[in-house]
N, C-alpha and C positions, 0 to 999 in steps of 0.2 A: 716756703722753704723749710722750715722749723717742722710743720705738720708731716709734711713729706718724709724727711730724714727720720723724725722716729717714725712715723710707718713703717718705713723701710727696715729698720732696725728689731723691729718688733716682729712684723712680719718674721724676716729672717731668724730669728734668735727662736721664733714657737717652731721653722720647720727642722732649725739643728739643736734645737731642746726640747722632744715631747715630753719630756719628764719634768718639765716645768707646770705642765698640766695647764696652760691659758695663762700662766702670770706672766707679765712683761718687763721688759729686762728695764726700759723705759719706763719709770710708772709715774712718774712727774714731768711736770713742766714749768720756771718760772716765768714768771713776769715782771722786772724793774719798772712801776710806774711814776717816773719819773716827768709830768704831765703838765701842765700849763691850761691856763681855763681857755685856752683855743685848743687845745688836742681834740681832737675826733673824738667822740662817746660812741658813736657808731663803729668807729673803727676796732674800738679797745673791746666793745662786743663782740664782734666779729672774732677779733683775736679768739678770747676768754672762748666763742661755742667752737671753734675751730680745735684749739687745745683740747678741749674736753671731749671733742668726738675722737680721739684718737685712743681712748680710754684712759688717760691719764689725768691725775688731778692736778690741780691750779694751784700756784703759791703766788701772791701781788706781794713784793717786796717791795723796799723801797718806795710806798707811797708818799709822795710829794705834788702839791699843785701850785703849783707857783703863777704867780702875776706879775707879768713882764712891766716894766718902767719904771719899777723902783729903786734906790739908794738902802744899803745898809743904815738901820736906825730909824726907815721913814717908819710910820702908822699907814695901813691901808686906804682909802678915802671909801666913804662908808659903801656908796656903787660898786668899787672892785671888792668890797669884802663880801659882800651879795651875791656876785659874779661869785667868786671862790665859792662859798657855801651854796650855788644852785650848783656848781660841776661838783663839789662832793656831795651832794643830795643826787644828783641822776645818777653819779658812778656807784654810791653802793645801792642803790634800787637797783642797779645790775647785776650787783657781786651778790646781792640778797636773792635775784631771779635764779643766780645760777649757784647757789650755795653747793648742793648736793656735789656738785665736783670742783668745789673750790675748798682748797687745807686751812688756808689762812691768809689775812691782809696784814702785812706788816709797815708801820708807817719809818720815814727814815727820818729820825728822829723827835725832838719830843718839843722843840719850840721855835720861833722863825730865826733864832742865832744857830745858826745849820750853816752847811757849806752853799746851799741856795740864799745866803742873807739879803741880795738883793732883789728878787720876788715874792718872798716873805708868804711859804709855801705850805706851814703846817698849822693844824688845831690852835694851839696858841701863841701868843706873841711873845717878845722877849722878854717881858717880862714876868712870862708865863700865867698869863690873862688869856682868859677862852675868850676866841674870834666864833666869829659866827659860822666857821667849818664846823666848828666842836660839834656845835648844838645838829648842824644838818646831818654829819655822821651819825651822831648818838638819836634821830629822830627824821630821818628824809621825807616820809610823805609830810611830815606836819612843816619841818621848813620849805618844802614845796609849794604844802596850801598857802603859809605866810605870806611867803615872797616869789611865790612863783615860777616860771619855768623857764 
């Protein structure tokens, strides 16, 4: 739907703006990654090469991945925090594959006292202790090797 409307728009705007010379009126597109470690990785690719074939670059705002079954205050158990850091170790191996048409990952906010406090979603905890996202962010193939896929 997304990819379509700016086609459409882009299209239109190059045949009643030759004077735009090939720029697009369109020249972004975001993404709210607001995800959970069951989101589709397959599908958020798809998205990300779908965007990009339209000629516009990517923004992932709002990255968040939350793990469902928690209480504000709990600590991860050490299995869902492995879960969390393997879905942010394959998602930026994608945003890494697809760098060249992607602007920027912006995460939504900086520790798991956020508006998600009950899947306890970001880098680090509330106490502002690096979880094991940090490290898969800041290093995906190595926490892949770690712990897997």
């Amino acid at each position: 739907m997304v990819v379509n409307m700016v086609n459409v728009v882009n299209k239109r705007y190059a045949q009643e703006h030759p004077e735009a010379n090939g720029r697009l009126l369109i020249e972004g597109i975001g993404m709210q990654e607001h995800d959970t470690i069951n989101t589709s990785l397959v599908n958020v690719e798809n998205a990300i090469k779908a965007y990009i074939a339209t000629g516009c670059k990517v923004s992932i705002s709002e990255l968040d991945v939350g793990v469902p079954g928690y209480q504000k205050g709990q600590k991860l158990a050490l299995a869902d925090e492995i879960k969390q850091g393997v879905y942010y170790a394959n998602l930026f191996n994608i945003l890494k594959k697809y760098s060249s048409g992607i602007d920027r990952v912006t995460f939504w906010g900086l520790n798991d006292n956020n508006w998600r406090p009950d899947e306890l979603c970001l880098l680090f905890d509330t106490s502002n202790r690096t979880k094991l996202a940090y490290y898969a962010v800041a290093n995906p193939d190595g926490f892949l090797q770690k712990y897997g896929n």
